[in-house]
N, C-alpha and C positions, 0 to 999 in steps of 0.2 A: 507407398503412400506419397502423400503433395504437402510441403509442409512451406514456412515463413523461412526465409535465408537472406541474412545482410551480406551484401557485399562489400559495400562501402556507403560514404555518403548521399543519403536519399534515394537511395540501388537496395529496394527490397525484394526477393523474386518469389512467386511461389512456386515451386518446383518440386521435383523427384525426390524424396530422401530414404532412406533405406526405413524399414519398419522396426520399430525397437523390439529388441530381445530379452527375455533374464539374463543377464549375465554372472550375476552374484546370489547368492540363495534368499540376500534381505531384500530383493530385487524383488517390483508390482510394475505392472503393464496394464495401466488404466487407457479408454474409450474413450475424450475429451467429450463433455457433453457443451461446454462452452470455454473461450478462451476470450483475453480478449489483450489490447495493447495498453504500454504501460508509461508513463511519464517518465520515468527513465528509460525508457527504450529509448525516448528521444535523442539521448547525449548521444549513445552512440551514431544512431538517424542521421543525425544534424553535424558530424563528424567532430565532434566536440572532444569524445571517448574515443580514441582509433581503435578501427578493425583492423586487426591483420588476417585476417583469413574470412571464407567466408563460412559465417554464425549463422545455426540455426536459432532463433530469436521465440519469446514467449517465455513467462515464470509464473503464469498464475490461470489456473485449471482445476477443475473440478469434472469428475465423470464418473463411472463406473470399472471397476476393476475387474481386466479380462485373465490374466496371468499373474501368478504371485511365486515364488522364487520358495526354495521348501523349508526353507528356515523362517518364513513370516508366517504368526499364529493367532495376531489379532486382526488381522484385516481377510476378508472375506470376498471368493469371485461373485461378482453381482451386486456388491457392494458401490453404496453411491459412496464417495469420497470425497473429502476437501484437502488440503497440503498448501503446506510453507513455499515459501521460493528458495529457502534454505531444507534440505534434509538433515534430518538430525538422528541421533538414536536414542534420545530421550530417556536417556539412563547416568550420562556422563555429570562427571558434578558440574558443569556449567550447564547444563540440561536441568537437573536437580532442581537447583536455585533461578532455574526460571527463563535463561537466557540461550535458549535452544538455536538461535543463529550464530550465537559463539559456541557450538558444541564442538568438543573436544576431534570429534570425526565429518565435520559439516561439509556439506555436496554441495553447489548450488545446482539447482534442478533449473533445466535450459530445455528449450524446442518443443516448446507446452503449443504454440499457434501451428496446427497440427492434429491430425483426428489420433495422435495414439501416444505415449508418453510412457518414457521410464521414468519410474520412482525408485532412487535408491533408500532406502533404509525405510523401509514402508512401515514396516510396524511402529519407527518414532516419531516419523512424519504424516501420516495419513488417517482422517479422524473420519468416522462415519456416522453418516447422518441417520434420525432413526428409521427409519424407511425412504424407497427410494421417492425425490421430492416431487412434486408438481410443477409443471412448465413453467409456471411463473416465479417458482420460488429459485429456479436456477440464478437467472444475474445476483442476488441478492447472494447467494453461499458461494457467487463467484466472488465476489469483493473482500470472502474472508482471506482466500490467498495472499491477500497483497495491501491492495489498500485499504478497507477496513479495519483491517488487522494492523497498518501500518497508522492509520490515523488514532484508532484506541490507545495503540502503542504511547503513541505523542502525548495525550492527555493523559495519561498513565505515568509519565516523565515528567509530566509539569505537573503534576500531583494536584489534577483539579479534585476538586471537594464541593460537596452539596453547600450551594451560597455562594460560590467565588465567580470573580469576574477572570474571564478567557478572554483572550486574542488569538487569534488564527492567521496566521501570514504568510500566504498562498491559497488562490484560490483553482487549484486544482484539485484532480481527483482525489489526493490522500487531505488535503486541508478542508474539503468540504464533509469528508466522512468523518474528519479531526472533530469541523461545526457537531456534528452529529454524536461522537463520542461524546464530546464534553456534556450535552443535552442528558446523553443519558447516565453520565456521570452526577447528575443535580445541578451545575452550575447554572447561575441563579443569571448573568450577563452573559452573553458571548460574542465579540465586536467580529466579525467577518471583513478581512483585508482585503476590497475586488474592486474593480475597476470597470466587469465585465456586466450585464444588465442580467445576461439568462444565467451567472455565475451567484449572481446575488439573490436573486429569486429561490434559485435552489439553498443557499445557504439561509436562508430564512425560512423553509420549509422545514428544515432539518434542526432549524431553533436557533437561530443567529436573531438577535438582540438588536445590535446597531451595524449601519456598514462605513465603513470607511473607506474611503476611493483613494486619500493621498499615502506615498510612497516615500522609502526613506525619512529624512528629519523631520519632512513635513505630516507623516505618516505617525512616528513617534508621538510629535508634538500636538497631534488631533485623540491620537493613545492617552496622552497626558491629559488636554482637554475634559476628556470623559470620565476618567478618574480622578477628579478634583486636584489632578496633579503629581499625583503618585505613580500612577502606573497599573498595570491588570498585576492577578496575583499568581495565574499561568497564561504562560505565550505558548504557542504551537509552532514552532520554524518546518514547513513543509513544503521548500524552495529548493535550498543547497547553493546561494550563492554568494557572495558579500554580505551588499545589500541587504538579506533577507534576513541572515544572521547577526549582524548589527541591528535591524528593525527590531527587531526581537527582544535582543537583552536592552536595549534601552528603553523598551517596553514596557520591561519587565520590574515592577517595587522592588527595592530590597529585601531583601528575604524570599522574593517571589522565586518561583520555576521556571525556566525555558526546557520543553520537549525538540529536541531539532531529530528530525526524521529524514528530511530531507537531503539527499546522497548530494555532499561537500564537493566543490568547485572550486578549486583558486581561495578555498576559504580561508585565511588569516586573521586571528586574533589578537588583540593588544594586551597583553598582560597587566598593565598598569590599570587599563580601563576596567577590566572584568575585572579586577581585586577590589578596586572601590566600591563594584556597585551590588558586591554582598547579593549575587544572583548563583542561584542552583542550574550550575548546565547538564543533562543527563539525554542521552538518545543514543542514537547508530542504529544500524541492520536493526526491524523491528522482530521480536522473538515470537515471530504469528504463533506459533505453534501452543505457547503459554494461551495465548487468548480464546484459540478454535473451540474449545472444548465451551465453552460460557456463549460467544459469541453464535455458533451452529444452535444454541438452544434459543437463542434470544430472536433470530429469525427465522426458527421453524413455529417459534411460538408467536410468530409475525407482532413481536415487539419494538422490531425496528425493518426499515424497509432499505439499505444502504444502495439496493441495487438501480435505484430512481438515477444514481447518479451515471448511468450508461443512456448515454441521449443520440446515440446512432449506431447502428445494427447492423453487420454485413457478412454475406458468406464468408468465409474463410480464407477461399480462390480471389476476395478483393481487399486482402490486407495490404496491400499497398494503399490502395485507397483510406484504408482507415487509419495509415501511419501519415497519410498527407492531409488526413482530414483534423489531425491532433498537434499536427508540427505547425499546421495553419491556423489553430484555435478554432476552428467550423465545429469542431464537435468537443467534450469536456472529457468523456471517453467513451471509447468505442470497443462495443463487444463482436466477438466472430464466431458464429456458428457453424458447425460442421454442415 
């Protein structure tokens, strides 16, 4: 098969790569029915993350399950499937208590951009949908993978509650599906942090409230504005950078939440400042796997639609195009189909 391969900076190839096999008995060999690129694929992309070798690239996939390994007993050949970017074995007590990316035995599942895909630990990892879906329901149970999943996460960290005012700060794929969690969490406000016009549009679709265009202090101090000077009562951090993480907690009222989701860069905290300002910080690796089971119901029962947020489309054979189409902001994200 022909699959996604980083070389280096901005050096994506599609190329040869062997076809994946069981190798272990909790081992599934799913059919990609869609993949697509990820906002942290970029760090590495953009040479930010070094590559030392050349990576097969892709963590979030959904398809049908061809081969399953003889020790898996819940998952089924012919089965439509959804899964983590993390594999887990959802037994282990950090599995237990909820947080299946810190499982005691955790894989990260790699070279999903690609028609064929090992799953290791299938039966912790891989939720099946009730029948297999409808073409259009695909992009939508792709986002459970990853971003969906990563944005619920975030508002689930910032402990939105029916009636609370949200801030979201980042407006890409995981902070616009963050806009959308919070929505169906109840939050009553939710300020949308973008600068971008079709970035805003969609987060307003999704239930964004107010939008704020300014950045850092000046970004805080329009936060402050709007909350009579206090502050939201949950922040979404879905960046990873300084910046975005200071936006955030000074954001954020006292006693408030920050959700940070967004995979840390050069981030450094001031411990004097976070001890004054009486802020709840809670995130990392989002534990998709907690959420699939709720989340796979909610858009088969087309109660949310997350997958709107894929706005360019491309074979598979032009994932270069779609990793230059996301490093350039032309697209918000891009799905690949076999």
């Amino acid at each position: 098969m022909q699959g996604a391969v980083l070389y280096g900076p901005r050096d994506v190839r599609f190329e040869e790569r062997d076809d994946p096999k069981i190798i272990k008995p909790t081992d599934a060999v799913i059919r990609i029915a869609a993949a697509c690129v990820c906002g942290s694929d970029l760090w590495p992309y953009r040479g930010i993350q070094p590559t030392a070798q050349p990576t097969p690239m892709g963590h979030e996939y959904c398809g049908t399950v061809q081969e399953l390994g003889s020790a898996v007993k819940s998952i089924k050949r012919g089965q439509f499937v959804i899964g983590s970017f993390f594999a887990s074995d959802n037994t282990c007590l950090n599995c237990q208590i909820g947080y299946q990316s810190s499982c005691q035995h955790r894989e990260l599942v790699g070279g999903a951009q690609a028609p064929l895909l090992r799953v290791s630990l299938a039966d912790g990892t891989l939720v099946a949908t009730p029948d297999v879906p409808s073409e259009e329901l695909v992009p939508s149970l792709l986002t459970l993978s990853d971003v969906m999943g990563t944005g619920w996460f975030a508002a689930d960290a910032a402990n939105v509650k029916p009636g609370s005012t949200v801030a979201v700060v980042g407006d890409g794929a995981v902070g616009l599906l963050g806009v959308l969690s919070a929505k169906q969490m109840g939050a009553e406000r939710i300020i949308a942090m973008s600068r971008h016009r079709s970035r805003q549009k969609l987060a307003c679709d999704f239930g964004a409230t107010d939008i704020v265009t300014e950045r850092g202090d000046e970004g805080v101090a329009r936060i402050k504005e709007l909350t009579n000077g206090i502050g939201a009562d949950s922040v979404l951090e879905c960046v990873g950078t300084q910046e975005s993480m200071m936006q955030a907690i000074s954001s954020t009222r006292p006693g408030g939440h920050v959700g940070y989701v967004g995979v840390p860069h050069r981030v450094e905290l001031d411990g004097e400042k976070l001890f004054f300002s009486h802020v709840h910080l809670h995130g990392g690796p989002a534990p998709v796997r907690r959420f699939l089971p709720e989340l796979v119901d909610l858009v088969w029962k087309r109660k949310i639609n997350p997958g709107k947020v894929f706005d360019l489309s491309l074979p598979l054979g032009q994932v270069a195009d779609a990793y230059r189409a996301m490093d350039e902001r032309r697209a918000i994200k891009v799905l690949l189909h076999p």
